[in-house]
KETORGU-480477 format. One line per field, with one value per atom (N, C-alpha, C): x, y, z; atom name. Coordinates in nm, 3 decimals. Layout:
REM residues N
u: [X:...];
v: [Y:...];
w: [Z:...];
atom: [CA:...];
END
This chain:
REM residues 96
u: [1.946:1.933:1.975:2.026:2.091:2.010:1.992:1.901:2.022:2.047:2.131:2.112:2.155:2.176:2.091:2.054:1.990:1.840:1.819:1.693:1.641:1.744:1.668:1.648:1.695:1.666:1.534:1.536:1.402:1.272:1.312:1.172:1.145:1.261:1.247:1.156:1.179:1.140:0.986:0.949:0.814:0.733:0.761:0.740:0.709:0.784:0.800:0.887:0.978:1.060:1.196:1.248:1.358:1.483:1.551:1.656:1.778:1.870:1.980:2.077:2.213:2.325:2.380:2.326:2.363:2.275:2.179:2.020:2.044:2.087:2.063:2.148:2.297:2.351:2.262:2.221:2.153:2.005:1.905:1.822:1.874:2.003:2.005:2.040:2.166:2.207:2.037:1.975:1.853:1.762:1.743:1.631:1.673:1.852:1.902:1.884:1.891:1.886:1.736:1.636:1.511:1.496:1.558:1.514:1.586:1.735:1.786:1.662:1.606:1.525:1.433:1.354:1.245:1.298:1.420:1.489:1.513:1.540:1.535:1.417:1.338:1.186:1.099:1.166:1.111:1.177:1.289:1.343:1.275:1.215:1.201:1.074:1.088:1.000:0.847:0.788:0.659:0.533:0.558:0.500:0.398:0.476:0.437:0.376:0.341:0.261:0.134:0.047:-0.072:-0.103:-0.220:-0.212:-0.297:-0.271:-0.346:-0.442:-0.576:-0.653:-0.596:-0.495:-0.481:-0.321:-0.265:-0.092:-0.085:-0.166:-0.168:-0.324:-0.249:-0.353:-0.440:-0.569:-0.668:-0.772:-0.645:-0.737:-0.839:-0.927:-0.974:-1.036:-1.043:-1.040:-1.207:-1.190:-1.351:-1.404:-1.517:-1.572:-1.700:-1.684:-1.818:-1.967:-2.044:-2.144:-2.210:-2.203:-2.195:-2.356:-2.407:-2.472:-2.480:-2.576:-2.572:-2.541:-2.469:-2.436:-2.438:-2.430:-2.441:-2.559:-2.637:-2.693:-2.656:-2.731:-2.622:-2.643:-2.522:-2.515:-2.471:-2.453:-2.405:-2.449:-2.580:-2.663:-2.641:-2.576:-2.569:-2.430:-2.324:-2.176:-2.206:-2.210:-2.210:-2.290:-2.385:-2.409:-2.312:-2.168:-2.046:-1.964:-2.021:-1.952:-1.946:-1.844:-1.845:-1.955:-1.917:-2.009:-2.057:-2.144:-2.217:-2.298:-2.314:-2.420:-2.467:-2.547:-2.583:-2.548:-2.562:-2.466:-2.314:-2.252:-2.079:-2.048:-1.927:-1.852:-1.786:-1.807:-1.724:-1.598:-1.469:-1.397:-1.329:-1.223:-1.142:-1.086:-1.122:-1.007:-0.826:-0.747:-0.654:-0.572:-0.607:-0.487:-0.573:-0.506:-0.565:-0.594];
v: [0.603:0.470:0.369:0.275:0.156:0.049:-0.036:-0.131:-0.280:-0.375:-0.468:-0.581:-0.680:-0.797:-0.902:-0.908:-1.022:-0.924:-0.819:-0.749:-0.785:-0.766:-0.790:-0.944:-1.011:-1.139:-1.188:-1.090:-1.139:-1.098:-0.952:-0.928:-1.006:-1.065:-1.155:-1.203:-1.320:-1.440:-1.417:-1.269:-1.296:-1.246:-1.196:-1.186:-1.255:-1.358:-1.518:-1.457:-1.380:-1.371:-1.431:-1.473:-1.606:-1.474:-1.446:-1.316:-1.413:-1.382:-1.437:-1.364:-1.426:-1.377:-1.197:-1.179:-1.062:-0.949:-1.082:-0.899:-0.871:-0.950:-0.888:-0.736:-0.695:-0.589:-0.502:-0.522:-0.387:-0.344:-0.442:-0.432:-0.339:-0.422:-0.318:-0.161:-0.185:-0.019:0.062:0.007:0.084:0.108:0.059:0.065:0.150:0.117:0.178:0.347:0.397:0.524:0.559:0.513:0.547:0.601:0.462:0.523:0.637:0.669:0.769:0.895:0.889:0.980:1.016:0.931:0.924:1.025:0.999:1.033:1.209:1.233:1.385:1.437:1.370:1.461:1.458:1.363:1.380:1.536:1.483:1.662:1.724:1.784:1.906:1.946:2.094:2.148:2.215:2.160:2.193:2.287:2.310:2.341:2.491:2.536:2.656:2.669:2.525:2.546:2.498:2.576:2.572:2.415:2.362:2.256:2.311:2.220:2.235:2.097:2.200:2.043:2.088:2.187:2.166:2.223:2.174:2.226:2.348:2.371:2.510:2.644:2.746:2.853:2.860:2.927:2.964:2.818:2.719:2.607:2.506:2.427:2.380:2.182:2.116:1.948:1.946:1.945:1.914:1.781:1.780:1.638:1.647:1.498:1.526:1.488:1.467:1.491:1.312:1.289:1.199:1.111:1.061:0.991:0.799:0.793:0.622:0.573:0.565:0.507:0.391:0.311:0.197:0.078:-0.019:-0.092:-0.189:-0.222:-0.342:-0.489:-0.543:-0.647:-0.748:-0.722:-0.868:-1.007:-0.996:-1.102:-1.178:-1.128:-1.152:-1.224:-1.158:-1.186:-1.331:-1.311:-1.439:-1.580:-1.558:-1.687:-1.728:-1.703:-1.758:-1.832:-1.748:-1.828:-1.920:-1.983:-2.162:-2.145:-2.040:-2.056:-1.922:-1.898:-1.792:-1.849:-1.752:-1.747:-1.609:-1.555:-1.433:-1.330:-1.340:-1.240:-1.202:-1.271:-1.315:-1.431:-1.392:-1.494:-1.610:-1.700:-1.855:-1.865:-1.871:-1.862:-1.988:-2.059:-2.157:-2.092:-2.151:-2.095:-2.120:-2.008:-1.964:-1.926:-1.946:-1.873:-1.973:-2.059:-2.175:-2.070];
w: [0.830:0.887:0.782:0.807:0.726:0.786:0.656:0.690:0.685:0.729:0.743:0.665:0.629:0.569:0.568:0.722:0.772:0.737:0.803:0.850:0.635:0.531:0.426:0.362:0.458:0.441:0.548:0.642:0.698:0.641:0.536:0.511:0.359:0.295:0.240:0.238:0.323:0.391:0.410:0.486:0.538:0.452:0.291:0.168:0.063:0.158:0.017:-0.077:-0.080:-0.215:-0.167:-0.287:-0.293:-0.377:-0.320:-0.346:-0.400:-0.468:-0.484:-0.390:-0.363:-0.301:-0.358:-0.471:-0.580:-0.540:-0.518:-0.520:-0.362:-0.260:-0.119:-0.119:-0.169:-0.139:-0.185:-0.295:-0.439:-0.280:-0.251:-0.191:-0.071:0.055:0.120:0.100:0.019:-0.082:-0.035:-0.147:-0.238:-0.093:-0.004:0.121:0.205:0.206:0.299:0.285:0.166:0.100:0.104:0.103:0.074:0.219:0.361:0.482:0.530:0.476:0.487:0.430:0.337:0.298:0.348:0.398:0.524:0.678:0.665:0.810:0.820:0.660:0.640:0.644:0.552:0.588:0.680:0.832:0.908:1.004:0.968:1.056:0.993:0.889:0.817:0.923:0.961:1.024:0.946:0.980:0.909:0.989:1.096:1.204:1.125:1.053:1.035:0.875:0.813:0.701:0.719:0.629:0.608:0.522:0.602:0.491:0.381:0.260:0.118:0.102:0.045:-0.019:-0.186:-0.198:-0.414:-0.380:-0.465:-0.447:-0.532:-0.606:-0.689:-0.627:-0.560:-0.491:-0.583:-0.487:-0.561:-0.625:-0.638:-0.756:-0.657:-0.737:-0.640:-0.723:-0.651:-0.745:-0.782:-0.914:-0.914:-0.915:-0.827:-0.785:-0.843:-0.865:-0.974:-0.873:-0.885:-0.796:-0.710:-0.639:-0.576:-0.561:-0.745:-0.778:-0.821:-0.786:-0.845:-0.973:-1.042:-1.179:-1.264:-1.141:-1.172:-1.061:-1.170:-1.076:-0.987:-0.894:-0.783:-0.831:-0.901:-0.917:-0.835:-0.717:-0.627:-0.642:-0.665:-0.709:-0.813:-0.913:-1.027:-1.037:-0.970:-0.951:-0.817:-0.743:-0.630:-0.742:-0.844:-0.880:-0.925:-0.951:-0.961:-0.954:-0.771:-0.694:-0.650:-0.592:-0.538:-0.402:-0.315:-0.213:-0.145:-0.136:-0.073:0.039:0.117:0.208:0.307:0.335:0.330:0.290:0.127:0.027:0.069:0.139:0.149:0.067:0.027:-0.025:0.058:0.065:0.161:0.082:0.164:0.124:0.265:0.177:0.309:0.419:0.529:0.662:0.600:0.544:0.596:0.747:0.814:0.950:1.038:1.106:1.234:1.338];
atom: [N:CA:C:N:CA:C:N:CA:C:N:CA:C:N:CA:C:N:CA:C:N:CA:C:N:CA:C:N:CA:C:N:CA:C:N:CA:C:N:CA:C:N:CA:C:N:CA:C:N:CA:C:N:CA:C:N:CA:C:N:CA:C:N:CA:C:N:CA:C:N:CA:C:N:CA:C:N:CA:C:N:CA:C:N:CA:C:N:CA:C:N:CA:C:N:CA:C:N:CA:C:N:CA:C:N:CA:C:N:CA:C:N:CA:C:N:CA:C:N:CA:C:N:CA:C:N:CA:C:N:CA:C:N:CA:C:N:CA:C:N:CA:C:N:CA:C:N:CA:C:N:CA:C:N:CA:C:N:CA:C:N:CA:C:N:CA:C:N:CA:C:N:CA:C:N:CA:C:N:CA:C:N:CA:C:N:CA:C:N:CA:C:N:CA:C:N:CA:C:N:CA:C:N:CA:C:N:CA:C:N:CA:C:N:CA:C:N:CA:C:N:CA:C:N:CA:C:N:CA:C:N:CA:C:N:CA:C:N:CA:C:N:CA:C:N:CA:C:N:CA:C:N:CA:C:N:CA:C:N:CA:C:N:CA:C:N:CA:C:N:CA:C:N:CA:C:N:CA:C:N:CA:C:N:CA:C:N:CA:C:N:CA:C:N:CA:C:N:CA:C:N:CA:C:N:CA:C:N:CA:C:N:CA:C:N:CA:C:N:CA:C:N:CA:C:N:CA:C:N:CA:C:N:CA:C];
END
């Protein structure tokens, strides 16, 4: 799949990044190839593998044991803040 000119000037745009005339080709080039890459490993048939929770057999991730470590400071952090109110942070309306 090839990604187009405009399509990287729109995601530009809804990015906020300010591209020069130079960086738009390099961007589509470089995207265009990544979705080409995407496009292969979606054909690849997988139907018939086992999934893995470790990429090496036999091995297994050790987790360490799922204790409290630390005390709860929220209280401590919100006196900080400009505005709280039922242990949330007030923050300005963004989006009308």
């Amino acid at each position: 799949m090839s990604i187009t000119r405009l399509q990287i000037e729109g995601i530009a745009s809804l990015a906020r990044l300010a591209l020069s005339g130079e960086e738009i080709p390099v961007y589509v080039e470089s995207l265009s190839r990544v979705l080409g890459l995407v496009e292969q490993l979606q054909r690849i048939d997988t139907g018939g593998v086992t999934p893995m929770a470790h990429p090496l057999p036999g091995q297994r991730a050790r987790l360490r044991p799922d204790e409290v470590s630390e005390t709860d400071r929220h209280e401590l952090y919100q006196r900080n803040a400009p505005q709280v109110q039922a242990g949330l942070y007030l923050v300005p309306r963004v989006i009308d």
